[in-house]
C-alpha positions as CSV (number, residue, x, y, z in Angstrom):
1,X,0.0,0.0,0.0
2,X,2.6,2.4,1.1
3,X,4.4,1.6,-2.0
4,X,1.3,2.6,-4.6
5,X,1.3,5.7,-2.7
6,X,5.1,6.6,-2.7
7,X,4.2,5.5,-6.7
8,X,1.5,8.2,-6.8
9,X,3.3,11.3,-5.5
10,X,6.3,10.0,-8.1
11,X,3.9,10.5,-10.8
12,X,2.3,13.7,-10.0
13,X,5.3,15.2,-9.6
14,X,6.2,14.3,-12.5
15,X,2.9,15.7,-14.3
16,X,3.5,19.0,-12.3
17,X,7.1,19.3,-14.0
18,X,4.7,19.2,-17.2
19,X,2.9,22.1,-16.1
20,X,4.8,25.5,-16.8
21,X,5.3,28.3,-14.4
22,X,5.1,32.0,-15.4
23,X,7.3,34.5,-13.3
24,X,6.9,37.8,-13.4
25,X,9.6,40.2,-13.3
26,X,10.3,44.0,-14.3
27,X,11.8,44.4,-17.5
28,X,15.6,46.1,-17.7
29,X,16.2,48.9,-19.5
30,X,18.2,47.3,-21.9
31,X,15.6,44.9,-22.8
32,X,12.3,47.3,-22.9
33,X,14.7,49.7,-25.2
34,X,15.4,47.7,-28.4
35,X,11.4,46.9,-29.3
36,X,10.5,50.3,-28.2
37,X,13.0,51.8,-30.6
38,X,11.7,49.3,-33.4
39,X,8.1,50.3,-32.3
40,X,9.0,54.1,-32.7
41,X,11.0,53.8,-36.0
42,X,8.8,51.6,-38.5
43,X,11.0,50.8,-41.1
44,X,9.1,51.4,-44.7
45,X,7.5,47.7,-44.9
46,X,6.4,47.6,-41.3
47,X,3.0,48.1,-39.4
48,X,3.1,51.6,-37.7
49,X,2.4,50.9,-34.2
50,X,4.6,53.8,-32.8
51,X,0.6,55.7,-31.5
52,X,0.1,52.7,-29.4
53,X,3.6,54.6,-27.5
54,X,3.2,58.0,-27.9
55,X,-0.5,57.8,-26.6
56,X,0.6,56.6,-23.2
57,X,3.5,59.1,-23.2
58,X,1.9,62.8,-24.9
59,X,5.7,63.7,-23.5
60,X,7.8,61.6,-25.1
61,X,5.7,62.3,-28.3
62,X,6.2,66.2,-28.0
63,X,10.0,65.8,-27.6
64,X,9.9,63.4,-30.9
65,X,7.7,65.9,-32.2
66,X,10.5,67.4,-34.7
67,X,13.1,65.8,-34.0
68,X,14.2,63.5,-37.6
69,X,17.6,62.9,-36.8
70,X,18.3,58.9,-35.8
71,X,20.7,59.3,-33.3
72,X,19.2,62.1,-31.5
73,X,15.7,60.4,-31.3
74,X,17.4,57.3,-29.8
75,X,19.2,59.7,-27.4
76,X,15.3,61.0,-26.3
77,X,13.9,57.9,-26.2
78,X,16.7,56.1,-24.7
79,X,16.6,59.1,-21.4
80,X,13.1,59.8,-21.5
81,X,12.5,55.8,-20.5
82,X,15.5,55.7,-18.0
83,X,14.2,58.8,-16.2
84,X,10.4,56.9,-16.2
85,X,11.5,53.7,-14.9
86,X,14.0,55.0,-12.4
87,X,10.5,57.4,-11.1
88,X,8.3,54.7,-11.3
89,X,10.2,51.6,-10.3
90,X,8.1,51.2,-7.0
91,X,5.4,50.9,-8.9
92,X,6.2,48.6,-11.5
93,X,7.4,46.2,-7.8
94,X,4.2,46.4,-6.8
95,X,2.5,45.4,-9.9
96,X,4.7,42.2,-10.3
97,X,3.5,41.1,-7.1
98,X,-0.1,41.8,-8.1
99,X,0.2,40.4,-11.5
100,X,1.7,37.1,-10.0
101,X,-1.2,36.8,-7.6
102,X,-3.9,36.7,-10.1
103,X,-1.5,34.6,-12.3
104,X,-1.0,31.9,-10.4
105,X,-5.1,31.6,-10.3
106,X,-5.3,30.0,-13.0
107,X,-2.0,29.3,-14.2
108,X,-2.3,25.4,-13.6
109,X,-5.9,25.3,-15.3
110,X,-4.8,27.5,-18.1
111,X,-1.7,25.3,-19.0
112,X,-3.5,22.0,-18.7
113,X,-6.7,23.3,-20.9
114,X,-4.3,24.6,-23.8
115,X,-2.6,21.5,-23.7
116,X,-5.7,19.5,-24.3
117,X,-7.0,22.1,-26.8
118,X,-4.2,21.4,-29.4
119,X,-3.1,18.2,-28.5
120,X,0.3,18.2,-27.5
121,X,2.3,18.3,-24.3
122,X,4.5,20.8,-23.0
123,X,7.4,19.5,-21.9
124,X,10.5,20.0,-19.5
125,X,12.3,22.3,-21.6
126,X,8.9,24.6,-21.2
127,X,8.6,24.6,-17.4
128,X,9.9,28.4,-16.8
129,X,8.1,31.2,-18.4
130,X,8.9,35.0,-17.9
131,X,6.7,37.5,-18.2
132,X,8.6,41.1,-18.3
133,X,6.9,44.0,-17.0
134,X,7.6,46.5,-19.1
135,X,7.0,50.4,-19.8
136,X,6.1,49.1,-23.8
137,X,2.8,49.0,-24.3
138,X,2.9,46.5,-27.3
139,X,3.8,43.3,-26.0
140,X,6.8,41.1,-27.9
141,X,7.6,38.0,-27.2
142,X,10.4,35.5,-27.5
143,X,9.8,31.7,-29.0
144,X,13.0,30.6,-28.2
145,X,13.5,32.4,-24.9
146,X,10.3,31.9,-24.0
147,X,10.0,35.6,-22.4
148,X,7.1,37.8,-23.2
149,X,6.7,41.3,-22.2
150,X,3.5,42.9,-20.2
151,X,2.6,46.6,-20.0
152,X,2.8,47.0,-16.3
153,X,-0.5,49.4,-16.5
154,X,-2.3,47.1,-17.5
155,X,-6.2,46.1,-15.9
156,X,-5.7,42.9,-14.7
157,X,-8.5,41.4,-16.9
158,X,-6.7,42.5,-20.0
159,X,-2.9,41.4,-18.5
160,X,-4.5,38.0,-17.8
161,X,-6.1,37.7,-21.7
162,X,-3.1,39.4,-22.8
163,X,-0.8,36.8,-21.0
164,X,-2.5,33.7,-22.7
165,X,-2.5,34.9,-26.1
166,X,1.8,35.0,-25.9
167,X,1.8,31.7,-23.7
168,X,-0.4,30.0,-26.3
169,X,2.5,31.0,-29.1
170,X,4.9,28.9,-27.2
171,X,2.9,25.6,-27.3
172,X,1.2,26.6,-30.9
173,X,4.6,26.6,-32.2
174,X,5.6,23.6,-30.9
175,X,2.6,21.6,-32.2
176,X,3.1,23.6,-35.7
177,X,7.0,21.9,-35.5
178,X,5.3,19.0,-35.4
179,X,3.1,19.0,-38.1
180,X,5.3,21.0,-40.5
181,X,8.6,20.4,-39.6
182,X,10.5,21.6,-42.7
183,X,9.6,25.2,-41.4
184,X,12.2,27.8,-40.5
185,X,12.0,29.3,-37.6
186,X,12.7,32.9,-38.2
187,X,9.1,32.4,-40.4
188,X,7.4,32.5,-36.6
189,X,8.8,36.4,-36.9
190,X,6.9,39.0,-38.6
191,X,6.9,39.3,-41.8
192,X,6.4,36.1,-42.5
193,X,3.3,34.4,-43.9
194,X,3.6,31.2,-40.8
195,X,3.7,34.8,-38.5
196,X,0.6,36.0,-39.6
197,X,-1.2,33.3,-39.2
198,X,0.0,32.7,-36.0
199,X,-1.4,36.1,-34.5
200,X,-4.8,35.8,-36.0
201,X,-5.7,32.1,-34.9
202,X,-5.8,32.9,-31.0
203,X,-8.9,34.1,-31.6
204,X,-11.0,31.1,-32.0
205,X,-8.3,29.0,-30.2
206,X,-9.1,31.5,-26.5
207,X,-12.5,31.8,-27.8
208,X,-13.0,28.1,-26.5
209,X,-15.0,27.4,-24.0
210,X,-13.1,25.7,-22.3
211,X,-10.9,28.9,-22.0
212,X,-13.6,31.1,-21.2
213,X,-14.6,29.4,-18.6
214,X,-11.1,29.5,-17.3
215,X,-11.0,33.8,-17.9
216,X,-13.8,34.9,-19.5
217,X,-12.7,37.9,-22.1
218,X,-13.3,38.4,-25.4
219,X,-10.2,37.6,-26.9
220,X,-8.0,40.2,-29.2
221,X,-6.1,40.4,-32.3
222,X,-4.6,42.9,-34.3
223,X,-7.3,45.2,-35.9
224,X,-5.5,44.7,-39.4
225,X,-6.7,41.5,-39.6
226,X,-10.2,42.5,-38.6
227,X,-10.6,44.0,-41.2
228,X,-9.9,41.4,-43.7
229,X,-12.6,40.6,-46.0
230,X,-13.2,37.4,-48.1
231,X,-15.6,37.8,-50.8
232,X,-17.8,40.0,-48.3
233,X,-17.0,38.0,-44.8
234,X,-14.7,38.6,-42.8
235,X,-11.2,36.4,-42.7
236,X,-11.2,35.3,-39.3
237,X,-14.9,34.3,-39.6
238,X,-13.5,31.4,-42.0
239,X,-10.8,30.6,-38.9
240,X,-13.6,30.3,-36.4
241,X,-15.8,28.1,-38.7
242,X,-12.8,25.8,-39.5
243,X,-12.5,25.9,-35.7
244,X,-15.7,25.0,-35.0
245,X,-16.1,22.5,-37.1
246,X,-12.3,20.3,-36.9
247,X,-11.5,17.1,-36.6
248,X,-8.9,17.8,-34.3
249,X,-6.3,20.8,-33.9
250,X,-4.6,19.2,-36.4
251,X,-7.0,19.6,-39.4
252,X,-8.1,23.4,-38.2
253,X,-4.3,23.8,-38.4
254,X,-4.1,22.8,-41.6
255,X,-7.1,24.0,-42.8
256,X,-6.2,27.5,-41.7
257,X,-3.1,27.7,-43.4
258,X,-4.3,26.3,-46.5
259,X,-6.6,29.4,-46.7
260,X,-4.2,31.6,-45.4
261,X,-1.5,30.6,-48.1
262,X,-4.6,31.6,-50.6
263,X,-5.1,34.8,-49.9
264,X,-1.8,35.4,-48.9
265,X,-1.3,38.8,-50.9
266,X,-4.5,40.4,-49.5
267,X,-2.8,39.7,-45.9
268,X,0.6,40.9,-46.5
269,X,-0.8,44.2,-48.2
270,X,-2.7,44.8,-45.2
């Protein structure tokens, strides 16, 4: 008897090791300031996100105002964000600590539920996950690493939604390995194709019940792909019927990028 339970604990502990941790932590300088200089200096055949920044800092976007010279706006940008977080670090501490609370709610649930949802395990290798607080607004994240970032002033509903869309790019990725192995990796990047897909299926993947009933939000993507349209419906109304209506994760996987690989042009022109 004593020896079935010993058994037991083994294997749950083992199961737990399966389960990965997120651990919040403020971001450094030197890794909020590359993105946020990306962010704020599109190059020509990149999305202009640099509004999502300057609307949470009208200062920062009054120094940039004029300013055209490269190495001078680094210079601003590079002080004006030393001089916030150095003001504010107290409360960026704080907010981890609140962040992690709520986390660790549903952390376990969360894991377990996205695990089932597209059929594949996560495995040792995935057992630490760091989520950066950080002063950026738009929220990269790191495949390899996997880091994400979080905007520390964020409402804990939307840092909670926020969190399992990146989490759910680490073990999407790992079950697209699996089903199309030949692909690079730098194609999980933007601009590629495999990328774009990547940010629009979350959608109907954490509009799951099973999901909602975990955190219940209506889950985001990137307005450019809202507005898609398909012979007069809307793109990621096709994603959510192949959803709705797969096999397994498998088939809506492949489904989804057949499509997507269709109508490639109208996505990248977006």
């Amino acid at each position: 008897m004593q020896q079935n339970i010993v058994g037991a604990v083994a294997v749950a502990g083992e199961r737990d090791e399966m389960i990965p941790k997120v651990e919040f932590k403020i971001a450094s300088i030197e890794h909020m300031l590359p993105p946020i200089y990306t962010f704020l200096n599109p190059s020509k055949n990149d999305w202009d996100w640099s509004h999502y920044i300057l609307k949470k800092y009208p200062n920062l976007k009054k120094e940039l105002q004029h300013i055209k010279n490269t190495k001078k706006r680094k210079e601003i940008i590079k002080n004006f964000f030393t001089n916030f977080l150095k003001q504010n670090k107290h409360i960026l501490e704080k907010k981890t600590k609140i962040f992690q609370k709520e986390w660790n709610k549903v952390n376990n649930k969360f894991m377990e539920t996205l695990s089932e949802i597209l059929e594949i395990n996560w495995s040792k290798k995935d057992k630490k996950i760091v989520a950066y607080l950080s002063l950026n607004p738009i929220c990269p994240r790191n495949i390899k690493n996997k880091t994400f970032d979080m905007y520390y002033n964020s409402p804990i509903e939307w840092m909670v939604a926020g969190s399992m869309h990146e989490i759910l790019h680490f073990l999407y990725f790992k079950k697209w390995k699996k089903i199309f192995p030949k692909t690079d990796e730098k194609e999980f990047d933007s601009p590629y194709l495999v990328w774009h897909l990547s940010e629009m299926v979350p959608k109907p993947i954490l509009y799951d019940k099973k999901i909602q009933n975990i955190h219940k939000y209506k889950p985001l993507v990137y307005h450019e792909y809202e507005n898609i349209q398909i012979k007069g419906k809307s793109l990621l109304k096709f994603l959510q019927e192949f959803y709705s209506n797969r096999k397994d994760f498998e088939d809506f996987l492949r489904k989804s990028w057949n499509f997507t690989k269709k109508h490639e042009k109208k996505i990248k022109n977006i």
